[in-house]
Structures are given as structure tokens and as C-alpha cells.
C-alpha positions, 0 to 999 in steps of 0.5 A, a space after each residue: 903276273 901270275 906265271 911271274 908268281 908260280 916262277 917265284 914260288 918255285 925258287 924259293 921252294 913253297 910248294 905248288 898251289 892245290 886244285 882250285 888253290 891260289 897265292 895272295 903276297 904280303 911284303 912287311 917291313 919295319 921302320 928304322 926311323 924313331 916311332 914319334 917322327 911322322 911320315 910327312 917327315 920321312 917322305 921329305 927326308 927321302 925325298 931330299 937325298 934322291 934330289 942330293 944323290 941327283 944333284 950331286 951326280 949331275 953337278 959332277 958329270 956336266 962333261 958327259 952326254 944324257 946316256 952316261 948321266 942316267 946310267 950312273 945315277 940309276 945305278 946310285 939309286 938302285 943302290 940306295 934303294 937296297 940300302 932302304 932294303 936292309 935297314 926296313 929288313 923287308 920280308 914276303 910272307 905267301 898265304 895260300 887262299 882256296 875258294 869260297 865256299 857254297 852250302 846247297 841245303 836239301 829238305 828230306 822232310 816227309 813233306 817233301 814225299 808228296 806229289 803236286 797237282 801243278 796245273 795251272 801253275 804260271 810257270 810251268 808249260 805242258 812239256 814241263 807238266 808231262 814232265 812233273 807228273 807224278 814226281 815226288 818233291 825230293 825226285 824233283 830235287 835230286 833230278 835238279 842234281 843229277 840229271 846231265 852229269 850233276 852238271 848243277 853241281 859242277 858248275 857251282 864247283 867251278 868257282 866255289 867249295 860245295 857242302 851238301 846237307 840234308 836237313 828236316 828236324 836235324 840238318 846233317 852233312 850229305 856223306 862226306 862231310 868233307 867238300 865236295 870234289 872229284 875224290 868223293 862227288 860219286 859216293 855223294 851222288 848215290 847217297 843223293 840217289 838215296 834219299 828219302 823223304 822220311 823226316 818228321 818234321 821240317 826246321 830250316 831256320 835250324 837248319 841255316 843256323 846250324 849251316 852257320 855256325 859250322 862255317 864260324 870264321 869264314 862264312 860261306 858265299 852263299 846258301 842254297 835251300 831246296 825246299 817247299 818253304 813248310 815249316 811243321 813245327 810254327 813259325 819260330 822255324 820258318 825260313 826268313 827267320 834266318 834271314 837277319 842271321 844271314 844277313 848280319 854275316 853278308 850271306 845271301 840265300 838263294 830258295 829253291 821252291 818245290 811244290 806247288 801252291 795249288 791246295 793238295 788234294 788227296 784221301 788216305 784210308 787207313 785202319 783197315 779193321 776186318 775178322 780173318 775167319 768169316 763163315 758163308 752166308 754170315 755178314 762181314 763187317 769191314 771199317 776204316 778210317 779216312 782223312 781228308 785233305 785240300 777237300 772240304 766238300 762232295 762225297 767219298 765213293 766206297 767201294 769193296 773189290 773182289 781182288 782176283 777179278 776186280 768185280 764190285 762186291 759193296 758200294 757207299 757214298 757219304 758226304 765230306 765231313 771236313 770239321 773232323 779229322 777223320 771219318 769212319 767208314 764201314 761197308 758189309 758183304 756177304 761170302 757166298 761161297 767157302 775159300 780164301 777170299 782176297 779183297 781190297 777196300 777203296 775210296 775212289 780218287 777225287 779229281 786233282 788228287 795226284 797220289 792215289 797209293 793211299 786210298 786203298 788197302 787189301 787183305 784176304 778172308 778165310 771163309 768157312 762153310 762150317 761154325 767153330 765148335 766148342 766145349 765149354 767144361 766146367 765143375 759148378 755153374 760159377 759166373 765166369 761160367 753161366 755169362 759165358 754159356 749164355 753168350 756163346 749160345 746166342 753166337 750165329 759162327 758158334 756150335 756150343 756143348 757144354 759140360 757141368 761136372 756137378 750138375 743134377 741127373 736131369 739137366 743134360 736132358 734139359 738143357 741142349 746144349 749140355 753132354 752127360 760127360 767129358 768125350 772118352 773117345 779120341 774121334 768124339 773130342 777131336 770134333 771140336 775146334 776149341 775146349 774151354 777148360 774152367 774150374 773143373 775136377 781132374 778126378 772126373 778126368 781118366 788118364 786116357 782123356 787127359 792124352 787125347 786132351 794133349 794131342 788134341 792141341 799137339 797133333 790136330 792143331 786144336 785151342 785150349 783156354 784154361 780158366 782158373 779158379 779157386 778149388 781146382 785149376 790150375 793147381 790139381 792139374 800137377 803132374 798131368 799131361 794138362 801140365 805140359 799144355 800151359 804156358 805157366 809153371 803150376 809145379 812153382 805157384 802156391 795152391 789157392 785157398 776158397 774164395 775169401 772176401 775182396 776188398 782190393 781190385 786190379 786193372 791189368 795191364 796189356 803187354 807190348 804183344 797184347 796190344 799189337 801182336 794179337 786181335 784178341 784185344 781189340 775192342 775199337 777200331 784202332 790199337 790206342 782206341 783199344 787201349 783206351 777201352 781197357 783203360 776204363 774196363 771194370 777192375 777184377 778182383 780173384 787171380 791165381 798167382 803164377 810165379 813164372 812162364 815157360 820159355 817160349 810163352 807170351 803175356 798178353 796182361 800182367 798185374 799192374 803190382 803183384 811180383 812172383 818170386 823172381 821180381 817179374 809181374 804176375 801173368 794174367 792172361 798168356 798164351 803158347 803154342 804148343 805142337 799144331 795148337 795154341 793155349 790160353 790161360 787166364 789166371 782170373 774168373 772175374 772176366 764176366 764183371 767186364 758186362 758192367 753197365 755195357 753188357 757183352 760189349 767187350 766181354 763178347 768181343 774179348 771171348 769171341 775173339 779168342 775162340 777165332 784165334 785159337 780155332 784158326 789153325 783147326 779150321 783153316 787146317 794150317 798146322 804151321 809151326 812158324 809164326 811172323 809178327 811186327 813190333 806193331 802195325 802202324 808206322 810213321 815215315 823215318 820208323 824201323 819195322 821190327 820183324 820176328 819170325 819164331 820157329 815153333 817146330 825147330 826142325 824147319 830152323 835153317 842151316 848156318 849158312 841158310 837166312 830166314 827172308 821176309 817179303 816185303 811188297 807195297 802193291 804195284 812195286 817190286 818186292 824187297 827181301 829183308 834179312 833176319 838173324 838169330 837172337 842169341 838168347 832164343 836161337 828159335 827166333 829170328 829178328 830183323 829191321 827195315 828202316 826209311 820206308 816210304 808212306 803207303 800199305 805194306 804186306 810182308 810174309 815168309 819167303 825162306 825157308 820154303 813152307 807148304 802151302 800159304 806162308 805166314 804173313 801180316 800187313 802194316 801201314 806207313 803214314 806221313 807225320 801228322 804235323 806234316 800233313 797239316 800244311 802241305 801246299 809250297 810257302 812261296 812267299 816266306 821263300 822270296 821273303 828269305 832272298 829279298 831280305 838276304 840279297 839272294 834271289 828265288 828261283 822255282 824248281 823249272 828255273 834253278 839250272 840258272 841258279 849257279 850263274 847267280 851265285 856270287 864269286 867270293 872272296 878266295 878264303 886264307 887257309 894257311 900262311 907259308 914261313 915269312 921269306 926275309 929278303 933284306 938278308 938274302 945273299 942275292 941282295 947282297 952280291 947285286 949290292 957289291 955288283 952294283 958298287 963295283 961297276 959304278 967305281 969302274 965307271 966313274 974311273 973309265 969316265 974319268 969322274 976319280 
């Protein structure tokens, strides 16, 4: 029949039927009878001149044999019939059909990143578990895919159209997002081998209604989900909520269940806090958090590692605390001996905990065998000035000279700590790590000492912070080598009257790199934690007004509502490299009211941690002159990583055709380059992003172009949604309940190769009609008419019936 069909399709010129196409014929005709005559009365009618016709034939060849008789009335009939033909004006129209289509859903949420404990699982046997071990959910599914030659994905061609989607708080076609077929199956599958489980959340609900409303008009056969069943967002997403959907369009859905419904259990460590500059024979605190999940009892083993060469260096145990949702932990060792030290922190594995990636983190540790130096100068003893002194003398890490201009004869010689003057000499001032310059009188200060205060900072690679104040800094400093230091222009800011009453205060505002591209800030232990603190910090009243920074400078804090000149906020803490060093200016003395009902909590931490950043380069003697910052230092799965690298010396600014590549390394897997280009407004600053990275801590660093000794470097964490680590355990049961209601069927991950032959073959799907062929005004018709009356005249004459 349906060579018969092709052999007429090709007569009348309708073009071949396309791969996995077919033909369906239509015949229409129109009745020549009136519309009110029933059809009982037709079918009579007919009836009775075919028995006329037969009758009279009969009557009239009563003298020939049966042969004879037959012939002529079949001949008499056949014309009739054509006669029929004509007057129904009878038309062919040929439609062309396709297959029935298939939509496979594949789940890319940041659930699907986990691995399951399936021991213990009825279905899976020890050649299957050796098999499972260690896999991610979103590798099981794409093994499912790939694995024999995508032989899943072509049986399920054979007899159906396929669509692929991914799907997690979007649903998406998977490349193409045409059908698949043989012109595009290999881009699919490499985009299949891409895929990662970076979704933030999980809706199949919106996803299979999303699936249904593509295929408006003609829904597809079935729908295939592979999944672990969570929904992260409530049980307004869960799967069977699409079931009546589903099942009002008479479309099946066939889960696919990845997972297991064993309890995961598994530690993350994360928020890894520790100084970079530690001192020898000086504790070191290292704290962190750790979250819990599937164990709600026993203890946590800590344990800090010497990462060279693996030995123990501290331990703890605390017992599981499951009513929090994390817990802090902290553990203290003491460096014996000067160098970089480079450590990593660990809880250990809980047995069943199949991904151990997140139970650790590394990082290094300068130890010094020496205390960072500092000259803290000032013109009276003001208060910005005495809480600060008194602080930096009680600092173990700290050696403290200070310097105040107008003090009496006697109190250097009373004090320890005091000098008689400003250092003169070039080698005197070069002792020190860090000079804290306050309100202090220029006149004291000769030409020479100003120079050696330059490159003290330029070439020795030493830290300056400028206090401002009311009589002297930083407005007499114009016109001087300190000028040039700054990361402000004093040539545009109005010179500060004396202190006058206050009424008003201000709580400044920490800028993006304030928060996340410096410790300075960091007064808790994690970045929001840090943020809340300085929330709640004591308003400050007296700033120095600042219309501008120099290009190239970077605000920390700004006034929350005071614009300079230009409309841009006012700084009040900013910073800028300068040659080997760096500088601080802090536009206000009010710093110390920070000590308000706390103390030196955070006042302590504030300067002390300035110090450190500032004396680094000194200490460490890495006089490097390019800088790599993140945009921040913790991710969530699905995030881009922002990268920068700044070049402060514009020597080592690659050529056109050089790149500027970043590392980037999770511990125990291949490093990866990441490319950065200029940005056109700073051509001294490279940019760069790196997106869909998966869940675990990362270390990242310069790798071109090549730097003398350690490249600048920086950590950062990657974590999996919080709302989908809340459940993390395969919802089997709204799976089935999905299949049940839709007349589908379940299969687990060990059984889906069976999937394809479950799958309903469909009805072929119209996809276009061809131009009706009228056949009752055909010439062919016509000239078998004229034949068929002129051989039955000729017989009738030959038989004598005329």
C-alpha cells in the first residue's frame, strides 16, 4: 500500500515525504443532491439504477453466455460510477504527517551537584554501587544520555521527535532549540557534556508547564523528567503538581529518579578567618564556620595541618549542635619559626559523608621574627591621639615611637616611647614599617624630611596614614612632597576652620571595596557579620571636606549625604598605592568614639588591622607593583567571579598581543586559565569573569605576566544555594505519584536504559496540507469515460445487441 501511495505521489508531482515524514489521503466530495433529501433516500435511489442498469443488461443479453453479461454490465457500472465522479466533483487532498514528539526535561539545579550514599539502596547491586561511587546526580544523567553512543537518545528518535530542556528556576531548550536530529545531535551532546548543576533553585511544576505551553496545539507524547523530585522553592513547584495539567492534555510523564533517599550526610567549613602577618612565638587564631547536614549527633574532629608535610599542628572536638544552623569553631597555634607558612584547616569525614571537597580549606601565613614598627606623630595630644598611643603600647606585634610636636621639655624623657624630634636621617626613618601622621605642624618638618617621608613610601615600600584635623592636616601640607602621597586632591578642598560645636553626627558608609576587597573592615567573623557591626558603630561628627580623589585611589567609606563639588560623596577613609607602599587618609579624628560602651573592641581592630595592611609590603619585602582582587569572597553556584588585576607600575603592562591570565585551582583538580582584558577608561586595570563554577574553595593567582617571587594571589569560596541544601534527599514519592496520576510510569536511575521502550508511539502529527488534487475533472477520468463508451457500442454491435 504504501508503495502504491509513493507510486502516486510521484505522478502527481507532491514532493517525497522528509526523514521520519509520512502521508495521510483525505478524499471530499460534494453531494449533487438537494441538502433536505436524507441519506436513507440516496442509498435507495442508488440502489435501484444499479439494479435498473443490471436488470436491463440482463433482460437484453438473455441470448449470450455469463462471460459476455458480466463483461458489458461491469463496463455499464464503471461508467456510472464516473458519472458519480463527476457530478460529487471528487478531490484528494494529502497531508503530510511527522512524528510524535518527546520532551526529555533534565534538572541542572545545584541539588543535582550532590553525591548520594546508595548504600543500602534495594536496587542497586555492588557492580552498580562501584559504579555510582562518587558521581554527582547531573553525571548520572548525562552517563544515562551519552553513554553507548547516546543510544537513550536514539532509540527515543526512532519513532518520536525529541526536545531537550534543562531546567532549575528557568526551563530552557538544551542548544538547538529546534528538534533534535542528525544535523544537530553532536553540538547537543557536547553541550550535554557541559552542563552543570549551578541552578539556585528547583521548579518542575514551571518547568512542565512551561514544556506545555510550547507545544500549544499539539502536545507532545510523553514527557520525560530526570530529576531527584526536590522542589526548593514549596510545594507549590513540586512535580505532581503538574500532573492534572498533564493529564487533561492526555500526556504521560515518565520521572526519572537520581538520588538517593538515604539522609545525606555531609560537613561544609566555610568562613575561614586568620591574619595574614603572624609573628613567631605569637598565638594565631584561626575561626570558621561549619554546617551540618543528615547528622544531628557525635562530635566534629578539627584538625589544623602543616600542608607541606602534613603533620597535626592543633586538634578539638565539639560535640554536633543540630539546633543551629551553624557553628563556630576556632583553633590556635603557635609558629615557632619565621617563613611562609602554609596550612590547611579540616573537619575530618563523618562516616556515609560521600563529598569530603568541603570539609577543608587552606591558605598560608607570613611569620615574622620581628614586631611592625611604628611612628605615631602628632601636634597636641588631642584624643584621636592619646587612645591610640595607649592602644598601640599595650600591642604585643607592635614597637611604638611616638612624636608630640608641642609637648614640654621633659616629656620625652618621661615617657618611653616618646622621641625628641621627627627622624632627620634617611636610615633613622627607614627603621620603621608604618608612620602615623596626625594633626601635625609642617613648619617642624624641613624639606629633607619631607623627601625621605616620599620615598620612604615610593622606593622602601613602607605605609603612611594621614589623620586629618582641624589646624593642620591636610590642608598646610599643599605644595609639598606629602601632596603627591594622598590619595586626595588638598589643592581643591577648602581649609578647615577650628573646631566649632557639632550638633549633627554621621555614620559613614563602607563602599563595595571597603567590604570586600580589604580586612581592614573586618570586625566579625564574615563580611555581613562585619557589615552589621559597623551599622551599629557610634556616629562620628568633625570631617575634613575633600571634593575629590586622584585617579587610581580607592574609597573604603563615604559620607552617607555630603556631595563634594562634582556631586560625588565625600571620602572619609580611602587609600592608594603609591611606588612600593600604600597610604591611608582618614578624613576625621572622631575614630576613637568608636570605644563607646565597648572599649577597643572594634576601634583596636580597625587600627591594627591597618597597620598590618600597610606594613605587609615592608615586612614581607614584596615591593610588588600589581594587585588581584575579587568583587567579593564568597560565591553562590550559578554566580560569575569578577576578576581585576591592576598594575601599579605601568612598566610590567603586557604588550597588545601578551594576555593578563589568572590561575584558577580547586585543591586536587586541574588548574584553569582565566583570560582578563583592559577596560577602556583604566588602561592599567585588567577585568575578567568566570561563570558556573562548581561548589567547593577555590585559590586563584597571577600567572602572566611572570612576576619575581610569590605572585599576587586571593581565595574564594563557592557554595550551593541555601534553599537547596535544605532538602537534599531524592523525593521518590511525588515522583511515582507524578506517573501514577499522568499514566506514566517511574523508573530509577539502574532501570531508565528500559525507559524508551515504555514510551507510547503516538499519533503521527499533521504538519502541512498539500494543494487538493481534483480528480473528477482529471483528462485521465475523461479519456477512460469516452473509452469505456466506445467499447461497449463496439460490443454491443459485435453482439448483435444494436
Amino acid at each position: 500500500m504504501q508503495t502504491l501511495k509513493r507510486a502516486l505521489e510521484a505522478y502527481f508531482d507532491i514532493p517525497a515525504a522528509g526523514p521520519g515524514q509520512g502521508s495521510a489521503w483525505n478524499f471530499h466530495w460534494n453531494t449533487p443532491w438537494p441538502a433536505w433529501m436524507p441519506n436513507w433516500i440516496v442509498l435507495l435511489l442508488a440502489t435501484g439504477i444499479v439494479f435498473l442498469l443490471v436488470y436491463a443488461y440482463l433482460k437484453d443479453t438473455a441470448h449470450l453466455d455469463l462471460k459476455k453479461k458480466s463483461l458489458l454490465i461491469g463496463i455499464r457500472l464503471i461508467v456510472f460510477l464516473i458519472v458519480v465522479l463527476f457530478l460529487t466533483r471528487f478531490t484528494l487532498t494529502i497531508h503530510r504527517t511527522g512524528l510524535p514528539f518527546v520532551a526529555l526535561l533534565i534538572d541542572d539545579s545545584a541539588s543535582m551537584g550532590l553525591e548520594d550514599n546508595y548504600t543500602g539502596t534495594p536496587e542497586m547491586s555492588p557492580a552498580n554501587l562501584k559504579e555510582f561511587e562518587g558521581k554527582p546526580r547531573l553525571s548520572l544523567a548525562r552517563d544515562l544520555l551519552l553513554k553507548d553512543e547516546a543510544r537513550f537518545l536514539t532509540e527515543l528518535q526512532r519513532k518520536h521527535k525529541l526536545r531537550l530542556y534543562h531546567f532549575s528556576e528557568d526551563c530552557l531548550p538544551l542548544g538547538d532549540p529546534d528538534f533534535l536530529d542528525q544535523t544537530n545531535q553532536q553540538s547537543t551532546q557536547e553541550t550535554l557534556k557541559q552542563l552543570v548543576p549551578t541552578g539556585k533553585e528547583t521548579r518542575p511544576y514551571h518547568a512542565v508547564q512551561k514544556v506545555l505551553n510550547d507545544f500549544r496545539g499539539t502536545p507532545p507524547t510523553a514527557i520525560i523528567v530526570l530529576s531527584d523530585g526536590i522542589s526548593s522553592t514549596g510545594e507549590l513547584d513540586h512535580l505532581s503538581r503538574a500532573a492534572p495539567l498533564a493529564k487533561s492534555k492526555l500526556v504521560p510523564i515518565f520521572p526519572v529518579g537520581i538520588g538517593s533517599e538515604q539522609p545525606v550526610r555531609d560537613l561544609q567549613l566555610y568562613d575561614l578567618l586568620v591574619d595574614d602577618v603572624a609573628f613567631v612565638n605569637d598565638p594565631v587564631n584561626l575561626s570558621a564556620k561549619v554546617k551540618t547536614f543528615g547528622i544531628n549527633s557525635g562530635t566534629l574532629s578539627l584538625v589544623l595541618k602543616d600542608a607541606k608535610t602534613g603533620s597535626p599542628l592543633a586538634t578539638r572536638q565539639i560535640p554536633v549542635n543540630s539546633r543551629k544552623e551553624f557553628q563556630k569553631i576556632e583553633l590556635t597555634f603557635t609558629p615557632t619559626t619565621p617563613g611562609l607558612f602554609e596550612y590547611e584547616f579540616e573537619v575530618e569525614p563523618v562516616e556515609g559523608e560521600v563529598n569530603q571537597k568541603n570539609n577543608q580549606q587552606s591558605g598560608q601565613v607570613s611569620v615574622l621574627d620581628q614586631k611592625i614598627r611604628v611612628l605615631l606623630v602628632d601636634s597636641v595630644p588631642r584624643y584621636e591621639y592619646r587612645y591610640l598611643k595607649h592602644l598601640l603600647e599595650r600591642d604585643k606585634t607592635i614597637e611604638l615611637r611616638s612624636i608630640l610636636q608641642e609637648s614640654d621639655l621633659e616629656y620625652s624623657s618621661e615617657d618611653s616611647t616618646a622621641l625628641d624630634y621627627f627622624p632627620v636621617k634617611k636610615e633613622d626613618l627607614y627603621q620603621y614599617d608604618v608612620v602615623i601622621l596626625g594633626d601635625a605642624d609642617p613648619a617642624y618638618f624641613s624639606q629633607a624630611v619631607f623627601e625621605n617621608l616620599d620615598q620612604f613610601v615610593r622606593e622602601k615600600g613602607g605605609g603612611l596614614i594621614v589623620v586629618a584635623g582641624p589646624r593642620f592636616s591636610p590642608q598646610a601640607y599643599f605644595n609639598t612632597p606629602l601632596q603627591g602621597l594622598l590619595p586626595v586632591e588638598i589643592s581643591k578642598a577648602a581649609p578647615n576652620a577650628e573646631y566649632a560645636p557639632v550638633i549633627e553626627g554621621f555614620q559613614p558608609e563602607l563602599t563595595t571595596e571597603g567590604q570586600f576587597s580589604t580586612s581592614i573592615f573586618r570586625f566579625a567573623d564574615s563580611a555581613e557579620e562585619s557589615q552589621r557591626i559597623w551599622n551599629r558603630l557610634p556616629e562620628l561628627y568633625w570631617f575634613f571636606t575633600a571634593d575629590d580623589v586622584k585617579p587610581g585611589a580607592t574609597v573604603f567609606a563615604i559620607h552617607p549625604t555630603q556631595k563634594g563639588k562634582d556631586g560625588k560623596p565625600i571620602p572619609i577613609i580611602s587609600t592608594q598605592r603609591v611606588g612600593a607602599g600604600k597610604v591611608i587618609f582618614n578624613a576625621t579624628d572622631d575614630l576613637w568614639r568608636w570605644r563607646d560602651l565597648v572599649g577597643d573592641l572594634y576601634y583596636s581592630r580597625y587600627w591594627v588591622q591597618a597597620i598590618r595592611y600597610l606594613s605587609r609590603s615592608k615586612l614581607l619585602n614584596q615591593e610588588q607593583a600589581i594587585e588581584l582582587t575579587l568583587d567579593r569572597k564568597t560565591y553562590q553556584q550559578g554566580d560569575t567571579v569578577q576578576f581585576r588585576v591592576k598594575f601599579l607600575d605601568e612598566r610590567l603592562i603586557p604588550g597588545d598581543s601578551e594576555p593578563v591570565t589568572v590561575m584558577l585551582e580547586r585543591k586536587g583538580e586541574a588548574s584553569r586559565p582565566v583570560q582578563l582584558t583592559p577596560r577602556e577608561t583604566a588602561p592599567n586595570i585588567f577585568e575578567g569573569s568566570y561563570s558556573n563554577i562548581p561548589e567547593g574553595a577555590y585559590h586563584t593567582w597571577v600567572a602572566h605576566p611572570i612576576l619575581e617571587g610569590t605572585p599576587p594571589s586571593d581565595d574564594f569560596r563557592v557554595e550551593i544555594s541555601q534553599q537547596e541544601l535544605l532538602n537534599r534527599d531524592m523525593d521518590r514519592s511525588d515522583l511515582q505519584k507524578t506517573a501514577r496520576e499522568t499514566r506514566g510510569k517511574y523508573f530509577h536511575i539502574l532501570d531508565a536504559e528500559q525507559l524508551p521502550e515504555a514510551v507510547p508511539a503516538g499519533h503521527p502529527i499533521p504538519l502541512e496540507n498539500e494543494e487538493p488534487i481534483p480528480l473528477w475533472n482529471r483528462w485521465e477520468f475523461l479519456i477512460l469515460f469516452t473509452l469505456l463508451i466506445s467499447v461497449e457500442w463496439l460490443l454491443r454491435k459485435r453482439f448483435r445487441l444494436v
